[in-house]
C-alpha positions, 0 to 999 in steps of 0.5 A, a space after each residue: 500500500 505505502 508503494 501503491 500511494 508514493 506512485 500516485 503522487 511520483 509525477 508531481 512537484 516534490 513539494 506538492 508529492 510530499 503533502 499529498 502523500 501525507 494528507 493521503 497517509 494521515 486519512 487512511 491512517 488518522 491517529 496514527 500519522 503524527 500531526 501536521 506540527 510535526 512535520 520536520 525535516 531532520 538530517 541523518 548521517 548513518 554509515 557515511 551517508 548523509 540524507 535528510 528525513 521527515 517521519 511521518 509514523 513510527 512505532 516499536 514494529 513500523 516506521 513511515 517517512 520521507 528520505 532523500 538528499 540535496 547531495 550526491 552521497 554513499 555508505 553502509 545501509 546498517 544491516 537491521 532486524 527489520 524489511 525496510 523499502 524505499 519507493 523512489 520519488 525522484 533521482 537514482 538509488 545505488 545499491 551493492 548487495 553484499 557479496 555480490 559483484 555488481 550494483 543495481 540501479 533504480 530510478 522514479 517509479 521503483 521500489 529498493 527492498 532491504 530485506 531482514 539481516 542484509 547490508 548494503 552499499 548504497 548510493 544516492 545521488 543529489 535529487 533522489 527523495 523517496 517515501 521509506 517504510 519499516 517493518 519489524 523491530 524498529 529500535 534496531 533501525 535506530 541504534 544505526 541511525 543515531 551512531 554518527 551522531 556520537 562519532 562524528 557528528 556530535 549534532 545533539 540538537 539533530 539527536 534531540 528532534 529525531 528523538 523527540 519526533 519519536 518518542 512523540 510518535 509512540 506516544 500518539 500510537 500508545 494513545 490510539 491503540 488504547 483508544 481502539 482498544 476501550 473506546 
């Protein structure tokens, strides 16, 4: 479904993607899309690369956000205990699978698959914006996302809105659920 909606929207201006992309998100999903005030783009270094994010949905099992990059940038793609896709938007997506010889490209219109336990070298060049969605055990995602933070970057303010958007994210799905749950 997350691929079904990202392409709807693929041919359109990208700022104007990402908010119907989202308004379609947050009502096939109300409750569990964070507010439109929590729209922020926040950027991530992980495993070399640099990209930016904004999280639309996150939970202990899930995760929904928009990923991209201004720059041509490349790395390690963590190897996680979760299947993450990616349904490209715009741009071009690199990946080298581990113990393979060659790369595969993809562009507009696909979807990149990081299935449980693998890792990638991956590439995106500058202009590659794309809708993300994780499934499995989403704290392990985050350990390699924060990583460069303690290296490298010692960005803090980045770690306490990345944080922050989380913790904000469980708290309205705990909220939601409940309310399912006894409402």
């Amino acid at each position: 479904m997350v691929e079904e909606i990202a392409l709807k929207h693929k041919d359109k201006e990208l700022a104007k993607a990402f908010d119907d992309i989202y308004k379609e998100f947050s009502t096939r999903f109300a409750g569990h899309i964070l507010p439109e005030s929590d729209r922020k783009w926040l950027f991530m270094n992980a495993g070399g690369w640099m990209g930016g994010i904004q999280i639309m949905h996150a939970s202990i099992t899930e995760y929904l956000l928009f990923f991209g990059t201004g720059v041509n940038t490349s790395g390690n793609s963590g190897r996680y205990w979760a299947n993450i896709s990616d349904t490209i938007l715009t741009g071009s997506f690199r990946q080298w699978k581990e113990g393979g010889f060659h790369s595969e490209v993809f562009g507009p219109g696909e979807t990149v698959h990081h299935y449980w336990g693998e890792v990638s070298a991956v590439q995106w060049d500058a202009g590659t914006w794309m809708v993300e969605y994780g499934r499995g055990f989403i704290p392990s995602t985050l350990f390699f996302a924060l990583a460069d933070t303690f290296t490298s970057t010692l960005d803090v303010l980045t770690l306490y809105h990345t944080i922050l958007l989380y913790g904000k994210s469980l708290t309205l799905e705990a909220q939601t659920c409940m309310g399912e749950m006894f409402g």
